[in-house]
C-alpha positions in Angstrom: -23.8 58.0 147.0 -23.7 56.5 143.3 -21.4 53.6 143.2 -20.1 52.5 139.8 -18.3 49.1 139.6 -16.7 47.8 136.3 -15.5 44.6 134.8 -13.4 45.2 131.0 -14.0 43.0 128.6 -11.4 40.4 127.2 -11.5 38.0 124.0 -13.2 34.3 124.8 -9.9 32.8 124.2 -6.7 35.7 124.3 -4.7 34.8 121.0 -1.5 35.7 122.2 -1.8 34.1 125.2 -3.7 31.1 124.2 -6.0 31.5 127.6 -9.3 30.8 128.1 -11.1 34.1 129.1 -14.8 32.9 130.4 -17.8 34.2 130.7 -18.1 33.8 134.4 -19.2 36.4 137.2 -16.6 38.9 138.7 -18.1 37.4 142.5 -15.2 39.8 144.0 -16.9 43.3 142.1 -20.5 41.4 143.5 -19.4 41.3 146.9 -18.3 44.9 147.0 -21.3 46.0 145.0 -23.7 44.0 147.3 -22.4 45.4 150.6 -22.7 49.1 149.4 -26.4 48.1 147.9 -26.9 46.9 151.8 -26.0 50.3 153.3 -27.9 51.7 151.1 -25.9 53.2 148.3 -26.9 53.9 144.4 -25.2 50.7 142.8 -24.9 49.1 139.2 -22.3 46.6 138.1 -21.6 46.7 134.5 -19.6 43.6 133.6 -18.5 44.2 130.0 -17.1 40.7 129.6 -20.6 39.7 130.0 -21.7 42.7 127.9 -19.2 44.5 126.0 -21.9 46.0 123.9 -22.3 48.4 127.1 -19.2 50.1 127.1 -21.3 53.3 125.3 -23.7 53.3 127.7 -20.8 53.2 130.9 -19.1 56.1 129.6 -22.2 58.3 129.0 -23.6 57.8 132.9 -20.1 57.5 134.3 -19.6 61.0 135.1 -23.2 60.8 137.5 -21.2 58.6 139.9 -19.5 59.6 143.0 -17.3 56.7 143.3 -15.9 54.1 140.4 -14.2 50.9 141.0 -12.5 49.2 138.1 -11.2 45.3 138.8 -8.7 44.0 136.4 -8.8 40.5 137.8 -11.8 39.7 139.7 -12.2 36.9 142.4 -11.9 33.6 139.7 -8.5 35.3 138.2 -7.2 35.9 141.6 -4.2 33.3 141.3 -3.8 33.3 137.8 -4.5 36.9 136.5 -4.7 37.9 132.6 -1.6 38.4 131.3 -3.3 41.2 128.5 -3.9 44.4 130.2 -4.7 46.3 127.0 -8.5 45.6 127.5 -8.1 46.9 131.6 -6.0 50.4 129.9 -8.3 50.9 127.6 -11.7 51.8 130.0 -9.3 53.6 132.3 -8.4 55.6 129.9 -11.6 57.0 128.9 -13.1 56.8 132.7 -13.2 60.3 134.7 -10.3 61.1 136.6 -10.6 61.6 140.4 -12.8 58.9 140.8 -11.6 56.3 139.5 -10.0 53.2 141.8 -8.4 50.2 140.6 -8.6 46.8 142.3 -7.0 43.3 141.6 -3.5 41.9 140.8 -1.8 44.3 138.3 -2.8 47.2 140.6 -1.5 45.4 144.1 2.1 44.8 141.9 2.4 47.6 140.3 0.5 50.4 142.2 2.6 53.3 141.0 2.9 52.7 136.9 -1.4 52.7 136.9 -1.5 55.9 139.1 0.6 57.9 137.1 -0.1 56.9 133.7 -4.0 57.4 134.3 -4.2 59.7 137.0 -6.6 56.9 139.2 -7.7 58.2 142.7 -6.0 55.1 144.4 -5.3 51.5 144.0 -6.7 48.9 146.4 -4.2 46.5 147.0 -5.1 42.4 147.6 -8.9 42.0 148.3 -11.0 44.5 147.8 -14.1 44.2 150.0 -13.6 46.0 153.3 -11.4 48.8 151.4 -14.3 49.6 149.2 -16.5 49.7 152.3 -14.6 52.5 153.6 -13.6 54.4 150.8 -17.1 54.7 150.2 -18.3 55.7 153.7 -16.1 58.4 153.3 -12.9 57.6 155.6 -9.6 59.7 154.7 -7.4 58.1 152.2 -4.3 58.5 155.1 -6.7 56.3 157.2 -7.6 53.2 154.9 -5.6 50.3 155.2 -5.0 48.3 151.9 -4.3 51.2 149.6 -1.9 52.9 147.3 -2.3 56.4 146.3 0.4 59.4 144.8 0.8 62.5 147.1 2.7 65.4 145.6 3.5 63.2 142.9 5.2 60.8 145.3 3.8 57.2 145.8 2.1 56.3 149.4 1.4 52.6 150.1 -0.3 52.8 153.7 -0.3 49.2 156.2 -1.6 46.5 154.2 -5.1 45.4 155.4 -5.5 42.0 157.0 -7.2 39.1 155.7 -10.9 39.8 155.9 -13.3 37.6 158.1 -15.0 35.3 155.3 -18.2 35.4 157.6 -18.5 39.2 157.0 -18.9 39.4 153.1 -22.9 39.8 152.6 -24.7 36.8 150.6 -24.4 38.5 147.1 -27.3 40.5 145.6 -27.2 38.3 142.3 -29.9 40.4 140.7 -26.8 43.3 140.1 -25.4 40.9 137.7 -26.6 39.4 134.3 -26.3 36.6 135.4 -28.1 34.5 132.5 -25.1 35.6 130.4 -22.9 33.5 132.4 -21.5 30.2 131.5 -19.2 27.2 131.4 -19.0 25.2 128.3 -18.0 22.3 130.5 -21.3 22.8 132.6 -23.8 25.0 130.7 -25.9 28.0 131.6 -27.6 29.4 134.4 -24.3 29.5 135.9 -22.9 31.4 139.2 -19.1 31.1 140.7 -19.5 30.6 144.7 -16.4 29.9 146.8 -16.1 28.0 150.5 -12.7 28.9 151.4 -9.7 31.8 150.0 -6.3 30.7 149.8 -4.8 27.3 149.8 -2.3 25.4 152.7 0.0 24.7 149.8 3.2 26.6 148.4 3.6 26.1 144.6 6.1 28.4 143.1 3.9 29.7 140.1 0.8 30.3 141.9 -0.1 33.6 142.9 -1.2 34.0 146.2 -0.6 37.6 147.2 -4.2 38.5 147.0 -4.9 35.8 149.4 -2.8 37.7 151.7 -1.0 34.6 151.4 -3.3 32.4 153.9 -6.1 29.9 153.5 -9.1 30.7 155.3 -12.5 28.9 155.4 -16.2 30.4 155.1 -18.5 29.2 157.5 -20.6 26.4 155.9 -23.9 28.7 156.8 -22.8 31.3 154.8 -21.8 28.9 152.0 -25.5 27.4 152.3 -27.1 30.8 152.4 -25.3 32.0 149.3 -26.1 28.7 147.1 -30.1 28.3 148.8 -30.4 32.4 147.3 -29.0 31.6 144.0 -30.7 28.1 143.5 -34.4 28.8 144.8 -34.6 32.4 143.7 -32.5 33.4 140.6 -33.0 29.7 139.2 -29.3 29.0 138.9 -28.9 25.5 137.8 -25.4 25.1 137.5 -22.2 26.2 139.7 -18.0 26.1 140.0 -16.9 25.9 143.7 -13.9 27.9 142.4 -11.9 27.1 145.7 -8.2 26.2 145.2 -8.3 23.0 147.1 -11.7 22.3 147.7 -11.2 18.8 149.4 -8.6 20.2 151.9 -11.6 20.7 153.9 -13.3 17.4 153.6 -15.6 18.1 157.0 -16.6 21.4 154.8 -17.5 19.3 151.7 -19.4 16.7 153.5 -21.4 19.0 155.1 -22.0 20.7 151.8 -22.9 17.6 150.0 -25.4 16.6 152.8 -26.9 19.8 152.4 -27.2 19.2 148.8 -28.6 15.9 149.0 -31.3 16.5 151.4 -32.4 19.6 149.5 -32.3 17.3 145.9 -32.1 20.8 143.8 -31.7 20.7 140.3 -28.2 22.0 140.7 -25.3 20.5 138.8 -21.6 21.9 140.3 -18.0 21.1 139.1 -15.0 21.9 141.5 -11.3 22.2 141.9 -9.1 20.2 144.3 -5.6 18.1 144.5 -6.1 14.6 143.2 -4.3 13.3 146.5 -7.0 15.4 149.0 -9.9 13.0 147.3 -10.8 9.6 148.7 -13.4 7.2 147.3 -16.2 7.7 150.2 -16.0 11.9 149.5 -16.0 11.1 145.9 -19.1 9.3 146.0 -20.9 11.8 148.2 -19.8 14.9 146.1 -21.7 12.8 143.1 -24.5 12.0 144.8 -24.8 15.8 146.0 -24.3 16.7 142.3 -21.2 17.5 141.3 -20.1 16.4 137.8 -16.6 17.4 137.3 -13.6 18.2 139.2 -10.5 20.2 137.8 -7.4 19.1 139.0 -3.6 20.9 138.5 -1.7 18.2 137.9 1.0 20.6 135.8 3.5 17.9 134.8 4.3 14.2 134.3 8.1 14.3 135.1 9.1 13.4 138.9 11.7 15.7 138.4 9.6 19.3 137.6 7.3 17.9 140.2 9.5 18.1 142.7 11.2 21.8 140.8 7.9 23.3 141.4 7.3 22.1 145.4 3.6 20.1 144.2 4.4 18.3 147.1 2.7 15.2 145.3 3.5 11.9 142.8 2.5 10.8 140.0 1.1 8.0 141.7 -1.3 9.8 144.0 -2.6 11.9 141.3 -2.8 8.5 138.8 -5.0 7.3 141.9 -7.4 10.3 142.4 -8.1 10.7 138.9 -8.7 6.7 139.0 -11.5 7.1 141.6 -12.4 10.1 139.9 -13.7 8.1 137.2 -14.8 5.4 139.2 -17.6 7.4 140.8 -19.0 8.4 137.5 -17.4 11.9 137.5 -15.9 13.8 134.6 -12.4 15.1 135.2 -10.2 17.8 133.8 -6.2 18.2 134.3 -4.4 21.3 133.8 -0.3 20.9 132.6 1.7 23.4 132.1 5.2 23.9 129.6 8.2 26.1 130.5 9.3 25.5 134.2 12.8 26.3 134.6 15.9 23.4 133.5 12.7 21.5 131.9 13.5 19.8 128.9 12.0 18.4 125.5 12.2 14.7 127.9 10.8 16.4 130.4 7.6 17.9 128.4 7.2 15.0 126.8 6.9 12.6 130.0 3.8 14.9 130.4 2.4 14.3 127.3 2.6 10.5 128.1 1.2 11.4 131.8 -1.5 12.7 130.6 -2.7 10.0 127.8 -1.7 7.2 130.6 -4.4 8.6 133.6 -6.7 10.0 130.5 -8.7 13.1 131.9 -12.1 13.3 130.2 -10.5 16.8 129.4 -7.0 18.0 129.4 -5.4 21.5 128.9 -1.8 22.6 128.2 -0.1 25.7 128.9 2.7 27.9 128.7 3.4 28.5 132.8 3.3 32.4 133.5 5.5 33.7 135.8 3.5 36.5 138.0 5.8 38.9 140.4 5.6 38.0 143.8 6.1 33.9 143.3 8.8 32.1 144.1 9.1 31.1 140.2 9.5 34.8 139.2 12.4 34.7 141.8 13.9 31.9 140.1 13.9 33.0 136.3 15.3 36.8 137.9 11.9 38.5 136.4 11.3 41.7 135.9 8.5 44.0 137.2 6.7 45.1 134.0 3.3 44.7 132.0 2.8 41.9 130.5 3.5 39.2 133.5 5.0 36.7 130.4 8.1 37.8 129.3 10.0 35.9 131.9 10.0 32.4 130.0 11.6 33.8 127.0 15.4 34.0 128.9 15.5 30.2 128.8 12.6 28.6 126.3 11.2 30.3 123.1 7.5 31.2 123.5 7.7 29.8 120.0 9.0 26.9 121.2 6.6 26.6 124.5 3.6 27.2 121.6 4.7 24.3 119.2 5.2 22.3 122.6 1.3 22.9 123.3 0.3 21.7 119.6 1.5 18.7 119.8 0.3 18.0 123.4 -2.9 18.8 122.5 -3.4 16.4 119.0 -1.3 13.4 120.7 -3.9 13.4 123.6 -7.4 14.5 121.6 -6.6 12.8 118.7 -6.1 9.6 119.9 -8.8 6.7 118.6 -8.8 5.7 122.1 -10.2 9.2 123.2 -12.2 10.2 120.0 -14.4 6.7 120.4 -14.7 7.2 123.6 -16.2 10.7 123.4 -18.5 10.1 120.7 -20.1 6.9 122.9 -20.6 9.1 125.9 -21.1 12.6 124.7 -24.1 14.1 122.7 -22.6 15.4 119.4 -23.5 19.4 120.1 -20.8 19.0 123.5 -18.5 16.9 121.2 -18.5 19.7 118.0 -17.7 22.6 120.7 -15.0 21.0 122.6 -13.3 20.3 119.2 -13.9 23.7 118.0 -12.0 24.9 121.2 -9.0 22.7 120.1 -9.1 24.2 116.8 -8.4 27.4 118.4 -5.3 26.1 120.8 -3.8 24.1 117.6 -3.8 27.5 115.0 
């Protein structure tokens, strides 16, 4: 069989949205694609968001293809999807019909709007990677779990699947991916996304989990070494995002990773993303030495009060720590906030302004929070199931306001002498120029 997989294409940075849309591997589409490669299948991956240049060439071949999966959110966007689905629409639209089946967030929340408007085979809801297995080996549609498909015109949602086994998915065939087109401005090129664990043990109300299944589920630290040896000795990969949710949840995971990494002494830089209260000094220190350069933390807000709204289940004094020894060890950091939550106030956005100039990320970003079906948050604003997920915010704050909100968050904290001396002592002026090109774009 001919297997087609397909990531669309979005903008670097989504105007409307303000969102940051990378140039990072769809690892979800690699899985799949790798597993069908395995058993033997006809397979090519063409990510247009690495090279939209190929959309010409898709739709000339994509007619010789048996089977055709499209992902509009692939395994980094799993918890906070694109809110633009115009660049997802517009490849479906021009795809063949019949053979055509969708995978990732819009598709698992609203199966039966992408069905009937472009006449898909079926949607696969939540993760994708044993569903594609057996659609492709040819199983009845009435007998695979994990999909939604119309009969008679008449939606069918058969049993959702279970989690999958993280120990099953197949160390990925990184050769089906471009991957010298990938890359974090933050870390540089030769980049690859590998992951350790799915899910996370924590309940915020704006973070999508549905994909997950809900759960948080480790990989066995073999398969994690496997997949990271393949990449590093022969595809050359020099630099890596552990794109985890909590990454230091597991510490005994991490250390073993990091001793792994140490002994081997690649040249292999990795950032990460954790909770500032999951990270101790001793870890800290070990995830340097083992190479790690910068962790992402969600900190979301500097009022007590949202904290609590939003169940963080943390302080402000934990996460002032973590970010402390953050620093300490000799590790960049980056904190993500977030405007809009509901009963917040002017006060309220403003305490994380001052939150975040007082613990002083090496980088910060500030958003407008999205409300995604299926979250407790969405629940709470009484949102409504329709494309875009961001229209939810507007009942009580202005996206005008939210937007203005942003601005000024972003010149009080990059703006500051403080931070501009600081930057241009520890950063060569090429990293400096393109991080304040990127804040030119969120201050417009």
């Amino acid at each position: 069989m001919r297997v087609l997989f397909v990531n669309p294409s979005w903008e670097y940075i989504e105007k409307k949205g303000k969102r940051y849309n990378r140039l990072w591997p769809p690892l979800s589409l690699l899985y799949c694609a790798t597993d069908a490669k395995q058993k033997g299948h006809d397979v090519i991956i063409f990510d247009l968001n690495a090279e939209p240049d190929k959309i010409k060439e898709l739709l000339n071949i994509a007619n010789s293809f048996d089977f055709i999966f499209l992902t509009s959110s692939s395994l980094d966007r799993w918890q906070c999807p694109n809110l633009d689905i115009k660049p997802v629409e517009s490849v479906l639209e021009k795809l063949p019909q019949g053979k055509v089946y969708l995978i990732g967030v819009h598709g698992t929340v609203m199966p039966e709007y992408f069905l009937k408007k472009f006449k898909i085979k079926a949607v696969i809801m939540a993760e994708p990677e044993e569903t594609v297995r057996e659609i492709i080996s040819g199983k009845s549609m009435k007998d695979i779990q994990g999909i939604a498909y119309l009969k008679n015109g008449k939606l069918v949602q058969n049993q959702r699947r279970q989690p999958i086994n993280l120990s099953e998915l197949p160390v990925p065939d990184y050769s089906l991916l471009p991957f010298k087109k990938y890359y974090y401005e933050l870390m540089g090129g030769n980049f690859m996304l590998f992951e350790t664990s799915r899910g996370c043990p924590f309940k915020c109300i704006y973070c999508y989990q549905e994909m997950f299944h809900n759960t948080y589920r480790k990989k066995p630290f073999e398969k994690v070494k496997e997949e990271i040896q393949t990449a590093v000795e022969k595809f050359n990969v020099r630099t890596g995002y552990l794109i985890d949710l909590e990454l230091t949840v597991n510490k005994n995971g991490v250390n073993e990773l990091c001793d792994f990494l140490i002994g081997k002494k690649y040249d292999f830089r990795w950032c990460c993303q954790t909770r500032a209260d999951t990270v101790t000094e001793e870890l800290l220190t070990k995830m340097k030495k083992a190479g790690c350069t910068l962790v992402h933390y969600g900190i979301e807000t500097g009022s007590p009060a949202i904290m609590e709204l939003i169940n963080k289940k943390t302080t402000l004094e934990k996460i002032e720590k973590g970010i402390r020894m953050t620093n300490k060890s000799g590790m960049e950091t980056a904190g993500f906030f977030m405007f809009g939550f509901p009963g917040e106030t002017e006060e309220d956005m403003q305490k994380t302004i001052d939150f975040a100039k007082e613990i002083n990320p090496t980088y910060v970003s500030f958003h407008t929070a999205s409300i995604y079906p299926n979250t407790k948050l969405f629940t709470m604003v009484g949102g409504r199931l329709k494309l875009p997920f961001d229209e939810a915010y507007t009942k009580e704050h202005s996206l005008e306001k939210l937007k203005k909100m942003e601005r000024k968050a972003f010149v009080q904290f990059y703006l500051r002498p403080r931070y501009i001396l600081t930057r241009l002592f520890t950063f060569n002026i090429n990293s400096l120029w393109k991080q304040f090109k990127l804040f030119l774009e969120f201050v417009r």
